[in-house]
N, CA, C and O of each residue as an XYZ file, in Angstrom:
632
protein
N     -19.162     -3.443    -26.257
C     -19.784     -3.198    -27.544
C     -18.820     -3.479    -28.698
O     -19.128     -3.237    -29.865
N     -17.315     -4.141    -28.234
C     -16.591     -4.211    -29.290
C     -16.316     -5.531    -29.193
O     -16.157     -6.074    -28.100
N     -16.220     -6.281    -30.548
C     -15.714     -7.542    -30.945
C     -14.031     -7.948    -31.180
O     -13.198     -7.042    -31.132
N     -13.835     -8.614    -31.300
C     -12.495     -9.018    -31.574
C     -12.544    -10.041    -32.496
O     -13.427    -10.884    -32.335
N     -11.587    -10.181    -33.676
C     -12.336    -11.282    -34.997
C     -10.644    -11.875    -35.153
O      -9.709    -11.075    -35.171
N     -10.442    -13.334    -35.257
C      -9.355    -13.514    -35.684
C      -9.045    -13.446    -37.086
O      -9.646    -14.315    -37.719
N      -8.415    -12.813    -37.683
C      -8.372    -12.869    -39.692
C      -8.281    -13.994    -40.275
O      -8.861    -14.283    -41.322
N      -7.454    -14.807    -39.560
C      -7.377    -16.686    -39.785
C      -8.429    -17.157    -40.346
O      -8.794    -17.313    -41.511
N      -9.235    -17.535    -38.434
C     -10.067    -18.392    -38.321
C     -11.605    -17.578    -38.557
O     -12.704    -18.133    -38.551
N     -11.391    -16.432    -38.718
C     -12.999    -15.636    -38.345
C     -13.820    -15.413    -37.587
O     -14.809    -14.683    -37.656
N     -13.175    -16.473    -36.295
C     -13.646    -16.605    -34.407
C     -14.005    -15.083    -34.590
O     -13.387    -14.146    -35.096
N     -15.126    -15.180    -34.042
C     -15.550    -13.467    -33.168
C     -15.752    -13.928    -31.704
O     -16.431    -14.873    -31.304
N     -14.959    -12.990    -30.948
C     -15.724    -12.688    -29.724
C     -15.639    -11.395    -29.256
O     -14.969    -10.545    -29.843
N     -16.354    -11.140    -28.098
C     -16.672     -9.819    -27.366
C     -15.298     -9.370    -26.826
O     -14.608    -10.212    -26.249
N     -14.844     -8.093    -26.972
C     -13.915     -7.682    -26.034
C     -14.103     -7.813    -24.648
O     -13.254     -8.379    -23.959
N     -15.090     -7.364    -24.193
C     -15.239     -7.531    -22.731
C     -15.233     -9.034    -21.765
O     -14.905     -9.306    -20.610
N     -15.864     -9.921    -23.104
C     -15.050    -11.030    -22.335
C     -13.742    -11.806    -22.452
O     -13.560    -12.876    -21.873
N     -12.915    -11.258    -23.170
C     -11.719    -11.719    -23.633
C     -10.798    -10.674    -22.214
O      -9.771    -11.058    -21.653
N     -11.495     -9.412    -21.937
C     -10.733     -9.247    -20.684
C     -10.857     -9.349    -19.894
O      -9.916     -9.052    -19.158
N     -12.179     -9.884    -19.246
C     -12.383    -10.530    -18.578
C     -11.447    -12.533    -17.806
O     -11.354    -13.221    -16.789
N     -11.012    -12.478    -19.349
C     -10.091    -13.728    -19.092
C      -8.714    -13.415    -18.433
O      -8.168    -14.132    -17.594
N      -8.350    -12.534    -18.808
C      -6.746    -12.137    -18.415
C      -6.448    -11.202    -17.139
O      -7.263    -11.351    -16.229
N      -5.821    -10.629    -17.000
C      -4.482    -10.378    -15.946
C      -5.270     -8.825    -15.808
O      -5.157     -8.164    -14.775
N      -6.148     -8.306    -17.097
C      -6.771     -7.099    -16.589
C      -8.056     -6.694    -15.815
O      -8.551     -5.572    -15.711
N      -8.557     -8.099    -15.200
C      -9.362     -8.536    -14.643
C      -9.225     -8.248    -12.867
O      -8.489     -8.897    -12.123
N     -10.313     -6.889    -12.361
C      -9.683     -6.724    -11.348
C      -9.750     -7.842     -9.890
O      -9.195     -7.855     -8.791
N     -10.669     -8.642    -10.544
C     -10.753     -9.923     -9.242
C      -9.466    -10.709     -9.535
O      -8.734    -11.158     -8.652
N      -9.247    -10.841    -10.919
C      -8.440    -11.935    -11.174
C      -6.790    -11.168    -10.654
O      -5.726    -11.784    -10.704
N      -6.938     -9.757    -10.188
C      -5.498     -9.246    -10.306
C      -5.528     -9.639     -8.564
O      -4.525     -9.814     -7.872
N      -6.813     -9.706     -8.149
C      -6.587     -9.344     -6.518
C      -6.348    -10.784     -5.747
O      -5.886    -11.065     -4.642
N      -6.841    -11.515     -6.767
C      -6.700    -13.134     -6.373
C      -4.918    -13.373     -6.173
O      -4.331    -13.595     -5.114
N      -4.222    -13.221     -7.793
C      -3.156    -13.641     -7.921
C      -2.623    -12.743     -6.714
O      -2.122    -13.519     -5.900
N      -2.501    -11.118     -6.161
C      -1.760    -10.896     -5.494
C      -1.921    -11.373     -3.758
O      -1.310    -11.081     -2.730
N      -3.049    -12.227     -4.084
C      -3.285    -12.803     -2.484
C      -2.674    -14.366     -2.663
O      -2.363    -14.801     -1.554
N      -2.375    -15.487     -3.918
C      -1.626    -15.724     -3.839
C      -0.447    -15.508     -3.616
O       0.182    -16.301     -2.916
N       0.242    -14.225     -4.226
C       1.799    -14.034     -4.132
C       2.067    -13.969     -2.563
O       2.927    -14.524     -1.880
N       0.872    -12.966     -2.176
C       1.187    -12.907     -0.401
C       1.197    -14.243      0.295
O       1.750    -14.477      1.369
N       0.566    -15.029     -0.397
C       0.882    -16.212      0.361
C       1.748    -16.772      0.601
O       2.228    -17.140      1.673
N       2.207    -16.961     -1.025
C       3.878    -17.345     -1.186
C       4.587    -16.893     -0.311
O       5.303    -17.703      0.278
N       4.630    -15.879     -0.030
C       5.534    -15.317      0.651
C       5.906    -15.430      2.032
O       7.049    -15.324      2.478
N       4.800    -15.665      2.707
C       4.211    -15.978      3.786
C       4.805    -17.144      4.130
O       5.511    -17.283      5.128
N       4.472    -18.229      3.118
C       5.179    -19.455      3.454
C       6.651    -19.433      3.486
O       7.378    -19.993      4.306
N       7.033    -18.609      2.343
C       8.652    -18.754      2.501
C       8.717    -18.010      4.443
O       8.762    -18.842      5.349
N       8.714    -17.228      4.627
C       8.812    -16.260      5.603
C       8.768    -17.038      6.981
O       9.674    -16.879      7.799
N       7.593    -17.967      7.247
C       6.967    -18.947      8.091
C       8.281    -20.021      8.198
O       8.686    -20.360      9.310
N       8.853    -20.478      7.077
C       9.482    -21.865      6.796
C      11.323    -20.726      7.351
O      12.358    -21.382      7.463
N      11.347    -19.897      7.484
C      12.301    -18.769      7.496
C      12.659    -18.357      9.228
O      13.706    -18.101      9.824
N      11.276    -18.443      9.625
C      11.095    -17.947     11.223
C      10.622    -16.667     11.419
O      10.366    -16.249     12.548
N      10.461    -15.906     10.264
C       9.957    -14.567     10.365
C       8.707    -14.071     10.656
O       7.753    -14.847     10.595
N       8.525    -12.829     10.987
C       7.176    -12.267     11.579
C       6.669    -11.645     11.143
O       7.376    -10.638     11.097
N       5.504    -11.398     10.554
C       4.622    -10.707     10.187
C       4.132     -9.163     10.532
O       3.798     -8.744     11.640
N       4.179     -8.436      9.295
C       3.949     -7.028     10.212
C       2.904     -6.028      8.551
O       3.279     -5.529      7.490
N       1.968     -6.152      9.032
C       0.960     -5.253      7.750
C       0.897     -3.715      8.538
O       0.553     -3.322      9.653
N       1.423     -3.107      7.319
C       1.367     -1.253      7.690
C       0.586     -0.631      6.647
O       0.492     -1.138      5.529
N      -0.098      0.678      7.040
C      -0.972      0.978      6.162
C      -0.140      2.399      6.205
O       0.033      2.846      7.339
N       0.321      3.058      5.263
C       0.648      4.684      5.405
C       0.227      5.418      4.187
O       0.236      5.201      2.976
N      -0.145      6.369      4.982
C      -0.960      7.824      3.940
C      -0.518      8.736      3.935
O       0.622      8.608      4.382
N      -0.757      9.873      3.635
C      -0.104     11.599      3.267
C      -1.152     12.345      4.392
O      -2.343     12.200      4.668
N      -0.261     13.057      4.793
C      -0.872     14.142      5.704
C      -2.348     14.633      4.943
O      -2.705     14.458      3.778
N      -3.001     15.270      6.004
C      -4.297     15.896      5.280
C      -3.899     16.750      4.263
O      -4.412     16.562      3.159
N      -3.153     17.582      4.385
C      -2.753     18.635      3.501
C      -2.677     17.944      1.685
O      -2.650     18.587      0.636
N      -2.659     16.453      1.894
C      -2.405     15.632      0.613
C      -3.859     15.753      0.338
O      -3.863     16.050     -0.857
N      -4.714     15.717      0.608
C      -6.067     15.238      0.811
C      -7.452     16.227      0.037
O      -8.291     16.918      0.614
N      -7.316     16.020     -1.142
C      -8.231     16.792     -1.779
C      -9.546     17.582     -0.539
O      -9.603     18.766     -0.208
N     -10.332     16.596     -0.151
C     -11.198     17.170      0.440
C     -11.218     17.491      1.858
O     -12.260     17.367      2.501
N      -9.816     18.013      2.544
C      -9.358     18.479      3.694
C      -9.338     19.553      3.343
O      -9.227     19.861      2.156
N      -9.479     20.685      4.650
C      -9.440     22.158      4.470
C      -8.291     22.439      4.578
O      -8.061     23.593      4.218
N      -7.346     21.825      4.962
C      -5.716     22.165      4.688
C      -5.154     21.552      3.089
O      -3.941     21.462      2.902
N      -6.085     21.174      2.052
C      -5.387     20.569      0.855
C      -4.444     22.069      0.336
O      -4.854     23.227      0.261
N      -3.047     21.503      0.030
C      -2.197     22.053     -0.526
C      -2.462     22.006     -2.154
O      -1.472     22.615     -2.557
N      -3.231     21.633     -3.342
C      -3.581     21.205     -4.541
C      -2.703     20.332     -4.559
O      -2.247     20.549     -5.682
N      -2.048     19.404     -4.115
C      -1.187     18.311     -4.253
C      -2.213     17.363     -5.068
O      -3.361     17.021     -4.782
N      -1.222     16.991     -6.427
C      -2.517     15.659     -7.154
C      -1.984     14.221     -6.688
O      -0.925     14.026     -6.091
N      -2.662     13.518     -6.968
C      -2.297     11.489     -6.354
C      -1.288     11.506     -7.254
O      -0.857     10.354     -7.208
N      -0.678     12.080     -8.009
C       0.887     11.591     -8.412
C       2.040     12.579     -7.181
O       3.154     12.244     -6.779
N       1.363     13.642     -6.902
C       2.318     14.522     -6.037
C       2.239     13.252     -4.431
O       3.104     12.697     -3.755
N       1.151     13.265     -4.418
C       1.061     12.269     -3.139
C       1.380     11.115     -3.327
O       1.554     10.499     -2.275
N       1.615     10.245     -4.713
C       2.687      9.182     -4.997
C       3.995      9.172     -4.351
O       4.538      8.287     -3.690
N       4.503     10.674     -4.772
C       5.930     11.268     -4.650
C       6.154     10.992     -3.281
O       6.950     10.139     -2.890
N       5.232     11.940     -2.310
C       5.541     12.034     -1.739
C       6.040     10.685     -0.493
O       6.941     10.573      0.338
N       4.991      9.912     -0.910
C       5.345      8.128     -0.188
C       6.446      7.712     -0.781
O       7.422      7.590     -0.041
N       6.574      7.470     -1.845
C       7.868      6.924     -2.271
C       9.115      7.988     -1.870
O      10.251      7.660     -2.214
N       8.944      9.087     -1.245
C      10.171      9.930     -0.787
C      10.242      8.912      0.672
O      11.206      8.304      1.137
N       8.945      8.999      1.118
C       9.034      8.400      2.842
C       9.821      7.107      2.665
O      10.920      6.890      3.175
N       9.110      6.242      1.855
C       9.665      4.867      2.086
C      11.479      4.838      1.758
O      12.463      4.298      2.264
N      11.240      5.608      0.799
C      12.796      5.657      0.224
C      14.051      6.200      1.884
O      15.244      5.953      2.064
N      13.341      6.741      2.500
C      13.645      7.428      3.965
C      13.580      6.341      4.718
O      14.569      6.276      5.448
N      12.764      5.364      4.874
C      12.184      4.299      6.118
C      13.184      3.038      5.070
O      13.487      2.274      5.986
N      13.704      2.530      4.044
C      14.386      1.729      3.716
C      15.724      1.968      3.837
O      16.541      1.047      3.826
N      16.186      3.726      4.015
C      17.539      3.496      4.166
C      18.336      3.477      5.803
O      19.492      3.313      6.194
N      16.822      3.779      6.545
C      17.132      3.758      8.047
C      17.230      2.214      8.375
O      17.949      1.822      9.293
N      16.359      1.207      7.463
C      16.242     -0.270      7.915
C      17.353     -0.709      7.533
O      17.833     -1.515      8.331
N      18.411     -0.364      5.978
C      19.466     -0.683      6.200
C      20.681     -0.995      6.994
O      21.373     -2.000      7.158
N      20.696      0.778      7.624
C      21.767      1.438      8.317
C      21.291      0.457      9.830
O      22.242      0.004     10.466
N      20.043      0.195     10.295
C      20.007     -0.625     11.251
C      20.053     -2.196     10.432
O      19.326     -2.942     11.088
N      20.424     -2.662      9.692
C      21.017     -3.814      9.336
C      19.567     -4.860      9.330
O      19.684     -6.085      9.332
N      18.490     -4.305      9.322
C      16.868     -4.923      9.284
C      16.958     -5.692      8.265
O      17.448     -5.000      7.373
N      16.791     -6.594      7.934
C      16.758     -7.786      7.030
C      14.932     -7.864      6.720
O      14.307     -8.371      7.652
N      13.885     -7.290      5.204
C      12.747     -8.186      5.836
C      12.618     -8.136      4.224
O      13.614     -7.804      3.582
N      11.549     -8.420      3.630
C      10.914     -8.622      2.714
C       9.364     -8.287      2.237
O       9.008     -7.858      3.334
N       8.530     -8.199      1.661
C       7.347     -7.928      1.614
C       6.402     -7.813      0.061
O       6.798     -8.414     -0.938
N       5.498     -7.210      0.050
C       4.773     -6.654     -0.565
C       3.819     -5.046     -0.694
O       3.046     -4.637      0.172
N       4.034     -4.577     -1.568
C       3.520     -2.672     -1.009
C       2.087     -2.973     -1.840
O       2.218     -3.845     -2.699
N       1.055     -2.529     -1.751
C      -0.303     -2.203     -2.602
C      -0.831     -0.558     -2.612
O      -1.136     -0.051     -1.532
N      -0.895      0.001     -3.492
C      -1.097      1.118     -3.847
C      -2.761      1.074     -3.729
O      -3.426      0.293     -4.408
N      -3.320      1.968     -2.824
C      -4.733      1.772     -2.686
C      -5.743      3.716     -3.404
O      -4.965      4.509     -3.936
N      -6.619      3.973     -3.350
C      -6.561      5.280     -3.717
C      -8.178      5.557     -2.605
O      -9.160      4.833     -2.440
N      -7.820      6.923     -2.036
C      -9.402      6.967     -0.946
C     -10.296      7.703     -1.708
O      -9.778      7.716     -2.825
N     -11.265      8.281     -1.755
C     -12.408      8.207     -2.353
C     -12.127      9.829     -2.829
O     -12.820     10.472     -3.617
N     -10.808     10.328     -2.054
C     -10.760     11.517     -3.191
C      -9.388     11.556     -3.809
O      -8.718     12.587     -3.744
N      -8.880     10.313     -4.493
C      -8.126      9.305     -5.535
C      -6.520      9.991     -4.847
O      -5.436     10.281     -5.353
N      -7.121     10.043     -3.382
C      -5.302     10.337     -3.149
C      -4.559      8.667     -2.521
O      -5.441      8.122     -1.857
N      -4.048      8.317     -2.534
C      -3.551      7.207     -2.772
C      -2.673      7.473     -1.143
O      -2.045      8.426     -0.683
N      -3.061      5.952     -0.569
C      -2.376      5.546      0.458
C      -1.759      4.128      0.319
O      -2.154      3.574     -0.707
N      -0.844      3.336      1.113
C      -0.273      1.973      0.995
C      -0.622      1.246      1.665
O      -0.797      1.628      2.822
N      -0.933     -0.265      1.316
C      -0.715     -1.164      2.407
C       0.673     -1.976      2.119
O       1.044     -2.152      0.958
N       1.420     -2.463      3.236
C       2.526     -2.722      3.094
C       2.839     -3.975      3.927
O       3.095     -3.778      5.115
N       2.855     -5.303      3.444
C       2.866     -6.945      4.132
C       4.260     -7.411      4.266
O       4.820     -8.042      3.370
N       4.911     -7.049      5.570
C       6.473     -7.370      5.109
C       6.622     -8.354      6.359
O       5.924     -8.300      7.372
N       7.882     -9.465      6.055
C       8.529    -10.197      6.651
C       9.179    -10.006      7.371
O      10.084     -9.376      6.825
N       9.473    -10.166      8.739
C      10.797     -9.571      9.283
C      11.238    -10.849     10.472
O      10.482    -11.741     10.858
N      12.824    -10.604     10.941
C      13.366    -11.283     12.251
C      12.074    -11.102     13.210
O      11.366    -10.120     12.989
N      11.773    -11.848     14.100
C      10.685    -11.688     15.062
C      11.365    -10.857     16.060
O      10.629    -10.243     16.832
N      13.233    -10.659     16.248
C      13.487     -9.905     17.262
C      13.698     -8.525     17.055
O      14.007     -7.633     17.845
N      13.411     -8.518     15.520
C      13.668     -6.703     14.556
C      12.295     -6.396     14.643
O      12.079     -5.197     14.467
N      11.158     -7.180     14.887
C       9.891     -6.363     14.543
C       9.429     -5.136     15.257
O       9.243     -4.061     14.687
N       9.261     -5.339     16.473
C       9.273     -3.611     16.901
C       9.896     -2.516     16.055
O       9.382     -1.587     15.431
N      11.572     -3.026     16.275
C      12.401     -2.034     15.460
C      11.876     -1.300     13.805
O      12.158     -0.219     13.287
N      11.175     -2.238     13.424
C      11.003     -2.128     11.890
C       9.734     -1.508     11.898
O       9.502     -0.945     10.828
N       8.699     -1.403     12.862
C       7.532     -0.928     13.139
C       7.789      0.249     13.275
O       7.377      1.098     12.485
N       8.854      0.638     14.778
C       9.126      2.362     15.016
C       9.666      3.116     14.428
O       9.672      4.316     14.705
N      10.397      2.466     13.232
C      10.925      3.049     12.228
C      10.065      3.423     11.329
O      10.235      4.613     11.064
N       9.336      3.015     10.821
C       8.283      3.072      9.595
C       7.801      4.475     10.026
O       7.879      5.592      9.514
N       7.081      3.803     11.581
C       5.729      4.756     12.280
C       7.103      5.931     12.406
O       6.653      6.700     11.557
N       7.897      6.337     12.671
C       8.512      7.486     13.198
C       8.978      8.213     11.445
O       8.906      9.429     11.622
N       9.281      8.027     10.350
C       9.201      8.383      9.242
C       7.745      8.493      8.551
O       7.649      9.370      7.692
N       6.835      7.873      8.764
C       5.558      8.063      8.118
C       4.883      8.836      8.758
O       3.816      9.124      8.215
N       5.190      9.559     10.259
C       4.526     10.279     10.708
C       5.483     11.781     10.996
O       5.078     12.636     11.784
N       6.434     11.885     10.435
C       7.748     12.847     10.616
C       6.807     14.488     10.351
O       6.535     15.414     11.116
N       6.530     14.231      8.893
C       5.238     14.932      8.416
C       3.931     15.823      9.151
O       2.802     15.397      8.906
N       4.047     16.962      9.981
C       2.753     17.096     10.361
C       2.351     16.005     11.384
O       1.317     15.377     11.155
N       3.135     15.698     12.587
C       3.403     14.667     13.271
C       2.215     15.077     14.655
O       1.643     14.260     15.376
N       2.125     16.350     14.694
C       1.765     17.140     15.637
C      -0.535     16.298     14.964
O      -1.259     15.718     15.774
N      -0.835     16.491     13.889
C      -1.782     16.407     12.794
C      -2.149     15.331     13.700
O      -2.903     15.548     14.649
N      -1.680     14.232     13.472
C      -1.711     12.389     13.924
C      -2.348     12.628     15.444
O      -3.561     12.600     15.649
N      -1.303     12.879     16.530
C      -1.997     13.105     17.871
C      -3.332     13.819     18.159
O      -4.114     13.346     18.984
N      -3.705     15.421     17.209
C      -4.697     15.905     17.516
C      -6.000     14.806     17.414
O      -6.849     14.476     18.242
N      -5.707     14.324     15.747
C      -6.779     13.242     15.168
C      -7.007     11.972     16.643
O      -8.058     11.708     17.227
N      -5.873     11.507     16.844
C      -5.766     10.513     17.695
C      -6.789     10.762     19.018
O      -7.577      9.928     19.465
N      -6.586     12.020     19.483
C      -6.994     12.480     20.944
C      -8.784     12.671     20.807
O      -9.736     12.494     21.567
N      -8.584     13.167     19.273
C     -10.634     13.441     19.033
C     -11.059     11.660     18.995
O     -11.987     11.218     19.671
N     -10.220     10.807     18.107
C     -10.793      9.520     18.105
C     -10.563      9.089     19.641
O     -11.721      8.776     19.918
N      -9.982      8.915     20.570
C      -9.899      8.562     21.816
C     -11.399      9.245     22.850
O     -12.122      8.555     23.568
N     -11.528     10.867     22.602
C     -12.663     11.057     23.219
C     -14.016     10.711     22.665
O     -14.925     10.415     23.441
N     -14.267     10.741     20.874
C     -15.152      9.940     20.590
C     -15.787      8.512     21.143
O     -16.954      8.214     21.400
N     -14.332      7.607     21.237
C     -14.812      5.989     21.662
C     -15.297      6.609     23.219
O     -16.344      6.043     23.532
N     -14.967      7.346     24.014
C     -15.455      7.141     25.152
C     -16.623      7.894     25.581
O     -17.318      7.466     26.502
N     -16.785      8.554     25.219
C     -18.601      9.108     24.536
C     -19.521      8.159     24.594
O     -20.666      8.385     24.204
């Protein structure tokens, strides 16, 4: 409902389609970052490296509409991932893991925010860089993961 007028020229146009042109455009943001992944990809490919996409979230207790929510808000559950990763990057150091990537900040439908995470690695570090992640992203209420795991295991066989 709002215009935009240049004082110059006197051009009017619509705000909504002027952002529609740019970078605040959420197709146009999801495009460019599936280019960048590409890029990357290629460097990585042309490199010898292996591919490894991780998805990590916050315990239920993060989880607005879990009966264990602690009132933790999606910035406390920000925190709390960027504590993990900050934990899972200095173990990949100390094991001398070489990789690269991309993180995407995603939010679930009760705006607590989980990651997806597209990283590069040695093809002979990838396990390593996997059990590391999975053994810090699940450090948390680790016991939580298996119960969930064991109900989804007897579900599929139902």
């Amino acid at each position: 409902m709002m215009d935009v007028i240049n004082t110059e020229t006197g051009q009017k146009q619509a705000l909504n389609e002027l952002v529609a042109l740019g970078s605040a455009n959420p197709e146009k943001r999801r495009i460019e970052l599936m280019v960048r992944c590409r890029g990357l990809e290629d460097i990585a490919l042309k490199e010898g490296k292996a591919a490894v996409f991780l998805t990590i979230t916050a315990p239920s207790k993060y989880h607005k509409n879990s009966k264990k929510w602690n009132l933790s808000s999606p910035r406390d559950t920000s925190d709390y991932l960027c504590t993990v990763w900050t934990q899972i990057r200095a173990k990949l150091a100390r094991l001398e893991i070489d990789y690269n990537g991309v993180r995407v900040s995603e939010p679930h439908c009760d705006a607590t925010p989980h990651w997806h995470i597209l990283l590069f690695v040695e093809p002979e570090k990838r396990d390593l860089l996997i059990n590391t992640c999975r053994a810090y992203a699940t450090k948390e209420d680790e016991n939580e993961l298996w119960v969930s795991w064991e109900k989804h295991q007897r579900a599929v066989v139902m």
